[in-house]
mmCIF file as Biopython writes it, N, C-alpha, C and O atoms, coordinates in Angstrom:
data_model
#
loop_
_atom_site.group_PDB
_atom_site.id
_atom_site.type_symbol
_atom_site.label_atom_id
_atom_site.label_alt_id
_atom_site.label_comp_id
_atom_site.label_asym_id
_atom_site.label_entity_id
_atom_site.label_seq_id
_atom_site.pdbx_PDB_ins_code
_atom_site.Cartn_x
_atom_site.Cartn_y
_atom_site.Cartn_z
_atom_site.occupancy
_atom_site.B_iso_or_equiv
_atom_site.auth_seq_id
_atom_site.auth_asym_id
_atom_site.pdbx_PDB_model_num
ATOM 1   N N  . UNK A ? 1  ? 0.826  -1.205 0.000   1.0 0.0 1  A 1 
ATOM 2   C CA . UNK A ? 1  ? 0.000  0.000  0.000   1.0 0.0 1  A 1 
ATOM 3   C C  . UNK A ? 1  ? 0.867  1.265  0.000   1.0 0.0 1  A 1 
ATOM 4   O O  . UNK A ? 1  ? 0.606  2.216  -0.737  1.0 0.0 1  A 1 
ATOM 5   N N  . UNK A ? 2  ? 1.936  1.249  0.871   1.0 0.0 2  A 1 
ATOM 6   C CA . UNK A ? 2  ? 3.092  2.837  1.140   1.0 0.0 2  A 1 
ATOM 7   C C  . UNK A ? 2  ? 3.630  2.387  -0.061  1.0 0.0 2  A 1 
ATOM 8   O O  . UNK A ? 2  ? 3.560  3.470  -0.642  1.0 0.0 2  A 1 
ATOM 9   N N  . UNK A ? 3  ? 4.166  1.556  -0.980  1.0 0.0 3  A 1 
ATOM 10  C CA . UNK A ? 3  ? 5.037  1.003  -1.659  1.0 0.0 3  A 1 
ATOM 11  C C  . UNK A ? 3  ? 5.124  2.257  -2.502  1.0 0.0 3  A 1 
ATOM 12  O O  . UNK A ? 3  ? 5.868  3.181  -2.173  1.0 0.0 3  A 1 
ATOM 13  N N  . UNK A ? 4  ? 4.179  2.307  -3.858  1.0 0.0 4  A 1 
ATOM 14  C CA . UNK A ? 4  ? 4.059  3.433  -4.456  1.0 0.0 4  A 1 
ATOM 15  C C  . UNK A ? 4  ? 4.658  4.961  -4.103  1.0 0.0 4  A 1 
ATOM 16  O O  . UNK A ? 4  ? 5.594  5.628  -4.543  1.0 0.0 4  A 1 
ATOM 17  N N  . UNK A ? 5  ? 3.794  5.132  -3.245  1.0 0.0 5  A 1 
ATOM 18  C CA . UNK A ? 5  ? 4.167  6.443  -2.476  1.0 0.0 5  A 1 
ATOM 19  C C  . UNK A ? 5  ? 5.211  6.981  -2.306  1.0 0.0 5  A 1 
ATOM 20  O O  . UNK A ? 5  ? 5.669  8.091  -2.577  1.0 0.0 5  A 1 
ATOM 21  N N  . UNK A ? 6  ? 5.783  5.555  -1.534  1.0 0.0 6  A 1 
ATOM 22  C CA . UNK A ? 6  ? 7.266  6.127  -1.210  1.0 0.0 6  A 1 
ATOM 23  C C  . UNK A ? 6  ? 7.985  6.029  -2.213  1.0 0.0 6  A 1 
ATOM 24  O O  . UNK A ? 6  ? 8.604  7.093  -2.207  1.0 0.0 6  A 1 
ATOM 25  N N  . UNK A ? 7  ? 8.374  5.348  -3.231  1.0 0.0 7  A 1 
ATOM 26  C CA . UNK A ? 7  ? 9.283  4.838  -4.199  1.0 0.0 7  A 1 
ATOM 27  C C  . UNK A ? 7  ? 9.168  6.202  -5.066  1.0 0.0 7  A 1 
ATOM 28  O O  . UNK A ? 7  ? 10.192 6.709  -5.522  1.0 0.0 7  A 1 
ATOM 29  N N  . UNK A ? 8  ? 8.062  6.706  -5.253  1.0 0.0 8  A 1 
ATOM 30  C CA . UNK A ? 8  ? 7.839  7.861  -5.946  1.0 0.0 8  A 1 
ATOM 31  C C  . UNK A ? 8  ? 8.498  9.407  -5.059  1.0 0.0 8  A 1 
ATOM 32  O O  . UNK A ? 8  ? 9.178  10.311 -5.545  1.0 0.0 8  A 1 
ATOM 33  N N  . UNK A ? 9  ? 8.057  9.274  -3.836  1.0 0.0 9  A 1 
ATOM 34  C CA . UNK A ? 9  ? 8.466  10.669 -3.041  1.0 0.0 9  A 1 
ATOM 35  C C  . UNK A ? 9  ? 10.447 10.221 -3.237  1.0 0.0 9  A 1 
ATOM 36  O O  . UNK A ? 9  ? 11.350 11.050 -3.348  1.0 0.0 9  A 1 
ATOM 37  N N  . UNK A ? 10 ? 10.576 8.885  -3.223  1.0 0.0 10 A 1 
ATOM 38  C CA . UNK A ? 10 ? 12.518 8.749  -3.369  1.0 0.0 10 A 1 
ATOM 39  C C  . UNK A ? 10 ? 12.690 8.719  -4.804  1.0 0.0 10 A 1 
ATOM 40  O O  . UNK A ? 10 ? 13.906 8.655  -4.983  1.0 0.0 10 A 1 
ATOM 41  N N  . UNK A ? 11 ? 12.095 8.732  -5.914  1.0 0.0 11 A 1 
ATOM 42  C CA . UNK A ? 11 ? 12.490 8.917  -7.294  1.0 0.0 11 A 1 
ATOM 43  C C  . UNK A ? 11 ? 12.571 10.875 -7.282  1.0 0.0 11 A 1 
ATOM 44  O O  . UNK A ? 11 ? 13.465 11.482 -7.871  1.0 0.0 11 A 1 
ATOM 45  N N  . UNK A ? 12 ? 11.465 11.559 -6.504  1.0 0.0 12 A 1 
ATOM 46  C CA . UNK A ? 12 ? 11.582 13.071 -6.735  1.0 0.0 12 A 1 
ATOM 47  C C  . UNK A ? 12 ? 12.349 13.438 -6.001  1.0 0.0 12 A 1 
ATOM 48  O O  . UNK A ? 12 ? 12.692 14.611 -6.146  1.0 0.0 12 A 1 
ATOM 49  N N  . UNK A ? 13 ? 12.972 12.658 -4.897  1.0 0.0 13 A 1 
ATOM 50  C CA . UNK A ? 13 ? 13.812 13.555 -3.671  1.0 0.0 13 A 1 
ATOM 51  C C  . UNK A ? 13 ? 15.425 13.410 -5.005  1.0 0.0 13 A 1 
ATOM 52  O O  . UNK A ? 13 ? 15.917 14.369 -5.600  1.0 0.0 13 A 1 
ATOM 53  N N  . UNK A ? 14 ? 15.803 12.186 -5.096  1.0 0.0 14 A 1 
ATOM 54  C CA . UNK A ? 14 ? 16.708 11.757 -6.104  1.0 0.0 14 A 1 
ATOM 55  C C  . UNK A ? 14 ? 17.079 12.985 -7.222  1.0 0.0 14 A 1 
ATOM 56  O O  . UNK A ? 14 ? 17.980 13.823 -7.162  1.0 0.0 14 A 1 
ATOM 57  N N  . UNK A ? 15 ? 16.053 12.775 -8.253  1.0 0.0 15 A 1 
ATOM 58  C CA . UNK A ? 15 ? 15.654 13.619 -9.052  1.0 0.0 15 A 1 
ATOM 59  C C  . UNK A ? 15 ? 15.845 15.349 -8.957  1.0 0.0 15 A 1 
ATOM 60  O O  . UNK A ? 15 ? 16.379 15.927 -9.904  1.0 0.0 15 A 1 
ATOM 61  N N  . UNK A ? 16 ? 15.461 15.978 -7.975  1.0 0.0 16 A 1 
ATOM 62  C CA . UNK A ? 16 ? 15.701 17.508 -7.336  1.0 0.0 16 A 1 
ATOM 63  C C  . UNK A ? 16 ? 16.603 17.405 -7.304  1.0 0.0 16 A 1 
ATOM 64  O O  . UNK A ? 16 ? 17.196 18.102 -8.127  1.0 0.0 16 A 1 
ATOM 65  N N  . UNK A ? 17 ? 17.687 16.316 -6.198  1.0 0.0 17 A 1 
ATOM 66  C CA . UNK A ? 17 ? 19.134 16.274 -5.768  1.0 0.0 17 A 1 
ATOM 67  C C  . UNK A ? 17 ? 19.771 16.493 -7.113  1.0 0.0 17 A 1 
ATOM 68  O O  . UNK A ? 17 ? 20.617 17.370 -7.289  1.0 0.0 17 A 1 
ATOM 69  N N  . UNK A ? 18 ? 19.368 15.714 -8.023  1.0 0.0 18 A 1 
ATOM 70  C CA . UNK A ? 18 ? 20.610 15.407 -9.223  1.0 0.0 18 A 1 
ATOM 71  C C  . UNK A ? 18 ? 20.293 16.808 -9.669  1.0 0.0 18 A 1 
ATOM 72  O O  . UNK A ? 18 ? 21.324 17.463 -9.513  1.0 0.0 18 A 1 
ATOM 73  N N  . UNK A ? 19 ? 19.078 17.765 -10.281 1.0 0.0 19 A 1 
ATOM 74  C CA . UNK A ? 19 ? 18.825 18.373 -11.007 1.0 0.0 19 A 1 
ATOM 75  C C  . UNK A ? 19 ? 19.982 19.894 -10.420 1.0 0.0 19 A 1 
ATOM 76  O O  . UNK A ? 19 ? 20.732 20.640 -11.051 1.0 0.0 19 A 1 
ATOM 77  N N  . UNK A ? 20 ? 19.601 19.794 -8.915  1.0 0.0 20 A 1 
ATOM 78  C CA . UNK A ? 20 ? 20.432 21.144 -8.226  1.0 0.0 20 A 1 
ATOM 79  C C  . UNK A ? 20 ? 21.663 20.932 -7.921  1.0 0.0 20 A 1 
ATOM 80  O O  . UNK A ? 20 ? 22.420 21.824 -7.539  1.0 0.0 20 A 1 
ATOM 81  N N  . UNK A ? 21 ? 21.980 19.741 -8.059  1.0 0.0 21 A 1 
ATOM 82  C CA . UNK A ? 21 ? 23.661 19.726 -8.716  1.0 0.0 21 A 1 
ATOM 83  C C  . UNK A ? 21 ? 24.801 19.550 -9.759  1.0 0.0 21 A 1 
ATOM 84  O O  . UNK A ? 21 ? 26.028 19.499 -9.840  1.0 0.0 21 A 1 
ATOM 85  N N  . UNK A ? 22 ? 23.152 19.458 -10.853 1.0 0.0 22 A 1 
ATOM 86  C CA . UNK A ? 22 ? 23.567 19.915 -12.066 1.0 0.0 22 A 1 
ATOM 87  C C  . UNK A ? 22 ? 23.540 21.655 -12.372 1.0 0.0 22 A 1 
ATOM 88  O O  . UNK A ? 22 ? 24.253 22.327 -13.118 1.0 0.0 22 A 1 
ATOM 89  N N  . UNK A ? 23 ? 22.456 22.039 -11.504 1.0 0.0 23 A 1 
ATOM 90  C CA . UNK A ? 23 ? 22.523 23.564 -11.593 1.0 0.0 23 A 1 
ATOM 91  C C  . UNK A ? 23 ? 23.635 24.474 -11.265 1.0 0.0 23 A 1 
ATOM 92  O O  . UNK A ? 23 ? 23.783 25.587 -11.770 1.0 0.0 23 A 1 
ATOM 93  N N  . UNK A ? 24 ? 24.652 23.761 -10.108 1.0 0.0 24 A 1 
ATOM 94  C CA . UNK A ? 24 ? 25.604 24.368 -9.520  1.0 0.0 24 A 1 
ATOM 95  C C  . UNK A ? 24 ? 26.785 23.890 -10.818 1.0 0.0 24 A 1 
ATOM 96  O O  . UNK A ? 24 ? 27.848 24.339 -11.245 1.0 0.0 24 A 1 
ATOM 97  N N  . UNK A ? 25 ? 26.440 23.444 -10.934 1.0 0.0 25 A 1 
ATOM 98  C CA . UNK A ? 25 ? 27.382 22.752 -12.095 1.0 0.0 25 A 1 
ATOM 99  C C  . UNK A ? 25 ? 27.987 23.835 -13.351 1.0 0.0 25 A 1 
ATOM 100 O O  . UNK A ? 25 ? 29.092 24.168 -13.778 1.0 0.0 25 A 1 
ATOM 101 N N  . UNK A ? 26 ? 26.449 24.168 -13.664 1.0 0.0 26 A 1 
ATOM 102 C CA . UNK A ? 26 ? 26.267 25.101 -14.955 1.0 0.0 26 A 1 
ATOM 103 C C  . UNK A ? 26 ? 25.299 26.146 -14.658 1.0 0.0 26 A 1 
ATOM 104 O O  . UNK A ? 26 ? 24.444 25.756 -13.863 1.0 0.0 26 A 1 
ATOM 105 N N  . UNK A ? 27 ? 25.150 27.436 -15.070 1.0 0.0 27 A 1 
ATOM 106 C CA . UNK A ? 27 ? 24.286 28.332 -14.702 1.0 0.0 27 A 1 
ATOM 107 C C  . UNK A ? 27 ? 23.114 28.099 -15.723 1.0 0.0 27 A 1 
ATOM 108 O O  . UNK A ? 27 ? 21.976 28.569 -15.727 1.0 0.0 27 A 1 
ATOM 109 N N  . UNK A ? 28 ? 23.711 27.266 -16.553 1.0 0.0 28 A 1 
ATOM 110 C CA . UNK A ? 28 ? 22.454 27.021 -18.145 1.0 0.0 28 A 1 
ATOM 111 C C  . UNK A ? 28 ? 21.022 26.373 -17.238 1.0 0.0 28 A 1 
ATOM 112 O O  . UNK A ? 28 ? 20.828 25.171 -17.055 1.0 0.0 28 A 1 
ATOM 113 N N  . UNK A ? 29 ? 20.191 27.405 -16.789 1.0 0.0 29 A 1 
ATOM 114 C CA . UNK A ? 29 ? 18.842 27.367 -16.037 1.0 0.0 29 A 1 
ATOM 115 C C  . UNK A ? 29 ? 17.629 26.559 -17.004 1.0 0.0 29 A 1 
ATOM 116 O O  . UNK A ? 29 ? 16.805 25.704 -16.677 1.0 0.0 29 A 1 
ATOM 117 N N  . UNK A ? 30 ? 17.852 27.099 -18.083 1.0 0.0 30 A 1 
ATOM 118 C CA . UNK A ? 30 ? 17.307 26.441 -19.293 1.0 0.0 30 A 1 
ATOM 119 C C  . UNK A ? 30 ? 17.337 25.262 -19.361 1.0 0.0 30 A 1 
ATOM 120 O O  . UNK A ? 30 ? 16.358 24.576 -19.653 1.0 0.0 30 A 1 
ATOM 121 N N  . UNK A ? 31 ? 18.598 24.780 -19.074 1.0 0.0 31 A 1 
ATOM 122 C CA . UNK A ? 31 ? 18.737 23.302 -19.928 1.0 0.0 31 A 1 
ATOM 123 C C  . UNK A ? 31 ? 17.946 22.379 -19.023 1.0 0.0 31 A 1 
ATOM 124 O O  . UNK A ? 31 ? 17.178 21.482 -19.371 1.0 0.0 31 A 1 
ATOM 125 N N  . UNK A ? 32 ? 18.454 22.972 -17.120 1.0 0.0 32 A 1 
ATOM 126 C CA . UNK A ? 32 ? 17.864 21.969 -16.347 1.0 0.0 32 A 1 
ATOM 127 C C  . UNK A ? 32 ? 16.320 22.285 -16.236 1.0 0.0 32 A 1 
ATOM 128 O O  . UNK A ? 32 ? 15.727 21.388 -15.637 1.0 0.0 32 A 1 
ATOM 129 N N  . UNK A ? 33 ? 15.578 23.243 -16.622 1.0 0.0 33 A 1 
ATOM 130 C CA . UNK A ? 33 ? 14.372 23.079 -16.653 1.0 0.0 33 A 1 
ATOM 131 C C  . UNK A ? 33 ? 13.654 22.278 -17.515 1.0 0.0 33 A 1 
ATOM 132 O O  . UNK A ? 33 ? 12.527 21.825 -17.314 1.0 0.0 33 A 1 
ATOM 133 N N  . UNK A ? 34 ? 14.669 22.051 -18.921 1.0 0.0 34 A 1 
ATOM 134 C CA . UNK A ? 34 ? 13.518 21.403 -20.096 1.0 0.0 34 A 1 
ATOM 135 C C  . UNK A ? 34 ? 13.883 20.189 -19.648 1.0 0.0 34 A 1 
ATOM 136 O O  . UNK A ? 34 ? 13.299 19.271 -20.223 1.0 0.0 34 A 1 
ATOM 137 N N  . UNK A ? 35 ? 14.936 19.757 -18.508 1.0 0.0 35 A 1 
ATOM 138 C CA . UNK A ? 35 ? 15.067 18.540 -18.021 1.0 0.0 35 A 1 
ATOM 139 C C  . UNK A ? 35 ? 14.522 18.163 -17.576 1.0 0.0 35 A 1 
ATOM 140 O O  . UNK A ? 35 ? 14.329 16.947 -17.567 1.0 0.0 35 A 1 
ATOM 141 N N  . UNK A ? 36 ? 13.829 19.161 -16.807 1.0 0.0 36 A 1 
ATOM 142 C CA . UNK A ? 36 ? 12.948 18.707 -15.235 1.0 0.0 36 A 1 
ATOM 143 C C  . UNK A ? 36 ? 11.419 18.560 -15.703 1.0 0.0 36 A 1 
ATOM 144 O O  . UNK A ? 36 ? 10.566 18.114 -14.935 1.0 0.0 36 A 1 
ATOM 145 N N  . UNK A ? 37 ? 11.117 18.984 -17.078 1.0 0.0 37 A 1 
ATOM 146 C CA . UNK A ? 37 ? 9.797  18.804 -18.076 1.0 0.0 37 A 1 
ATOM 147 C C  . UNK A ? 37 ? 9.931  17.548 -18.436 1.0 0.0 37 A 1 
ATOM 148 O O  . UNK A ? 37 ? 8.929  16.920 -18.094 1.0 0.0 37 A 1 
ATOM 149 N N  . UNK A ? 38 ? 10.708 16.893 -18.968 1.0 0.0 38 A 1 
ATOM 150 C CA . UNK A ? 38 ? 11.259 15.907 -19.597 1.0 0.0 38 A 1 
ATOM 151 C C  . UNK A ? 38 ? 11.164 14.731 -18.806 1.0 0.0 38 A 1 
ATOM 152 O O  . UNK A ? 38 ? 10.656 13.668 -19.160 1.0 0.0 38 A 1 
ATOM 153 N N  . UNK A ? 39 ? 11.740 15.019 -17.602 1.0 0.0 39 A 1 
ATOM 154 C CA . UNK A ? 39 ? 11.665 13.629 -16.425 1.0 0.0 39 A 1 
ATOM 155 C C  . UNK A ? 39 ? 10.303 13.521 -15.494 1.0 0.0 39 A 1 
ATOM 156 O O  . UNK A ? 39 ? 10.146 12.610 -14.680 1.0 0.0 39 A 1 
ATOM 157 N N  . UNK A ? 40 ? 9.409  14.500 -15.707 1.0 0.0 40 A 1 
ATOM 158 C CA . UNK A ? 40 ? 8.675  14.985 -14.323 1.0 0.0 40 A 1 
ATOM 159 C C  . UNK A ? 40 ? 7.090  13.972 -14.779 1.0 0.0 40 A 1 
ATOM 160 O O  . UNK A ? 40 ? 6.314  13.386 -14.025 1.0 0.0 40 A 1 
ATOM 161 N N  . UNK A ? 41 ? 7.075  14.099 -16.277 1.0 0.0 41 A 1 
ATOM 162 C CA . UNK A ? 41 ? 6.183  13.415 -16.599 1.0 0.0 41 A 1 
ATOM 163 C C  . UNK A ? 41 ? 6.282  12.123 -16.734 1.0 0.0 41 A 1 
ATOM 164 O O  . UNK A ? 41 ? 5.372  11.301 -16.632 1.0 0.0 41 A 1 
ATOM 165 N N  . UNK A ? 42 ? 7.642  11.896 -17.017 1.0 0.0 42 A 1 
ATOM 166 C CA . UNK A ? 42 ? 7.521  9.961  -17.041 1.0 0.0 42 A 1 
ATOM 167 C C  . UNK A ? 42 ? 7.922  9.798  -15.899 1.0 0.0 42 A 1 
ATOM 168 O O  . UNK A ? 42 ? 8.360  8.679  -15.635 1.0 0.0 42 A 1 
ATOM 169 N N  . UNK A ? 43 ? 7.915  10.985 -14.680 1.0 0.0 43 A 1 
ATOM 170 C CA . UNK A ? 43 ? 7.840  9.688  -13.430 1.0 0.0 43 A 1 
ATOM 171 C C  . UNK A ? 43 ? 5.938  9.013  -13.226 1.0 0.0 43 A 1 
ATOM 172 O O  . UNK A ? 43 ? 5.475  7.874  -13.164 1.0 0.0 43 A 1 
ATOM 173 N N  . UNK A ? 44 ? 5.287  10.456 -13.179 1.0 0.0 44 A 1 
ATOM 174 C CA . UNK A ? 44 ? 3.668  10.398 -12.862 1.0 0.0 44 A 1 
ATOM 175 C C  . UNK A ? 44 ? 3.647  9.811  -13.673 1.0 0.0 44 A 1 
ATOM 176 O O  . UNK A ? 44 ? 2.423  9.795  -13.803 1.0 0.0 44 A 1 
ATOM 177 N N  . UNK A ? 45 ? 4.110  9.031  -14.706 1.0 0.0 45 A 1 
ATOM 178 C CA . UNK A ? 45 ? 3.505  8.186  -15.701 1.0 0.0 45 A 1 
ATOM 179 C C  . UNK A ? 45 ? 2.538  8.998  -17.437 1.0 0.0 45 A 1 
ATOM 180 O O  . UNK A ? 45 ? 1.805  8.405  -18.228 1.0 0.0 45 A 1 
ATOM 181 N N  . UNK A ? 46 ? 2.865  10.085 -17.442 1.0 0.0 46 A 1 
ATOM 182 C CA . UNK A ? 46 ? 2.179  10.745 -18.724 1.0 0.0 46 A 1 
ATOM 183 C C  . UNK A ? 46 ? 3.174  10.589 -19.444 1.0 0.0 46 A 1 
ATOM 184 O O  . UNK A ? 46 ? 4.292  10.348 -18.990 1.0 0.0 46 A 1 
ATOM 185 N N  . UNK A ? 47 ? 2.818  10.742 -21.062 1.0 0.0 47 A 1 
ATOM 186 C CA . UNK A ? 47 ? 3.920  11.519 -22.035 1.0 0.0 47 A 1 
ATOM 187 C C  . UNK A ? 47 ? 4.426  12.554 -21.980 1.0 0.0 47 A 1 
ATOM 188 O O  . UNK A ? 47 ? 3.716  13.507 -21.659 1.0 0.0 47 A 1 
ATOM 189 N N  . UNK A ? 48 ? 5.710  12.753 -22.242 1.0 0.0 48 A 1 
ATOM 190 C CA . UNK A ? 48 ? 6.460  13.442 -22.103 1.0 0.0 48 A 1 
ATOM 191 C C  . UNK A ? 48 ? 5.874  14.819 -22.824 1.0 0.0 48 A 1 
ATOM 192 O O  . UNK A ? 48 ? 5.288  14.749 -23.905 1.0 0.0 48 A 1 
ATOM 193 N N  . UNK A ? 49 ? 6.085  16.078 -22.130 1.0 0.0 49 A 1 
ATOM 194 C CA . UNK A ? 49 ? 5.532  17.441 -22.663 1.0 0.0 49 A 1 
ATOM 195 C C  . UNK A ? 49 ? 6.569  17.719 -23.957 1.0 0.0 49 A 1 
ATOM 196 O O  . UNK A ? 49 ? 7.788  17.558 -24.022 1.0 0.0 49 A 1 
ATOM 197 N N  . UNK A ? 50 ? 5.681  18.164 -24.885 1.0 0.0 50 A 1 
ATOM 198 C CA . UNK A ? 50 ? 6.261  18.754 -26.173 1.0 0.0 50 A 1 
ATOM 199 C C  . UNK A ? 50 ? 7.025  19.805 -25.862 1.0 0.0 50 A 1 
ATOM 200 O O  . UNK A ? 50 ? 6.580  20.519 -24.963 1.0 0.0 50 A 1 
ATOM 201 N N  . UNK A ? 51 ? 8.353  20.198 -26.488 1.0 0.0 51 A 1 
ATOM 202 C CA . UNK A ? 51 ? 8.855  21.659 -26.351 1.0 0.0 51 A 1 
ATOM 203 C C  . UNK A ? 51 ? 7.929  22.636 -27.146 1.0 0.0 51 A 1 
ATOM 204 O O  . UNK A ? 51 ? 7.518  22.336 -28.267 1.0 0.0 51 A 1 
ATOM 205 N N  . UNK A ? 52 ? 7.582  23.933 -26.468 1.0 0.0 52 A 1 
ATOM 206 C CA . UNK A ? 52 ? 7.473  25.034 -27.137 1.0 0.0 52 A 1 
ATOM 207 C C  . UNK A ? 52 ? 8.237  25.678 -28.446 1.0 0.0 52 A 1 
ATOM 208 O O  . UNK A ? 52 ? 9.375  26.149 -28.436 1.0 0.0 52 A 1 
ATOM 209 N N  . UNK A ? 53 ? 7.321  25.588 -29.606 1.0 0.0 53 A 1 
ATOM 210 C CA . UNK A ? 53 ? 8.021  26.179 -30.929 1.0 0.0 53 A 1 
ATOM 211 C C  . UNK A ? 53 ? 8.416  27.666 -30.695 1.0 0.0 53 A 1 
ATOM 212 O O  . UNK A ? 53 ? 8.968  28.307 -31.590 1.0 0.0 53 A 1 
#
């Protein structure tokens, strides 16, 4: 029953971690946002969001 839940709240804790130490990494704010579009939906399970033309 917690199984879900948690596995998901430790895929986003993971996920933030990696993303804000890729940020310190590089100031390119951009890149890690279309990242964080990119990963955020195939965790909840949707398709992935289209980039803006």
């Amino acid at each position: 029953m917690w199984g879900r839940p948690l596995r998901f709240l430790l895929h986003l804790g993971r996920l933030s971690w990696i993303v804000r130490r890729r940020g310190d990494e590089s100031d390119d704010r951009g890149r890690t946002g279309q990242q964080l579009r990119d990963v955020l939906p195939a965790l909840v399970g949707l398709p992935p969001a289209r980039p803006e033309p």
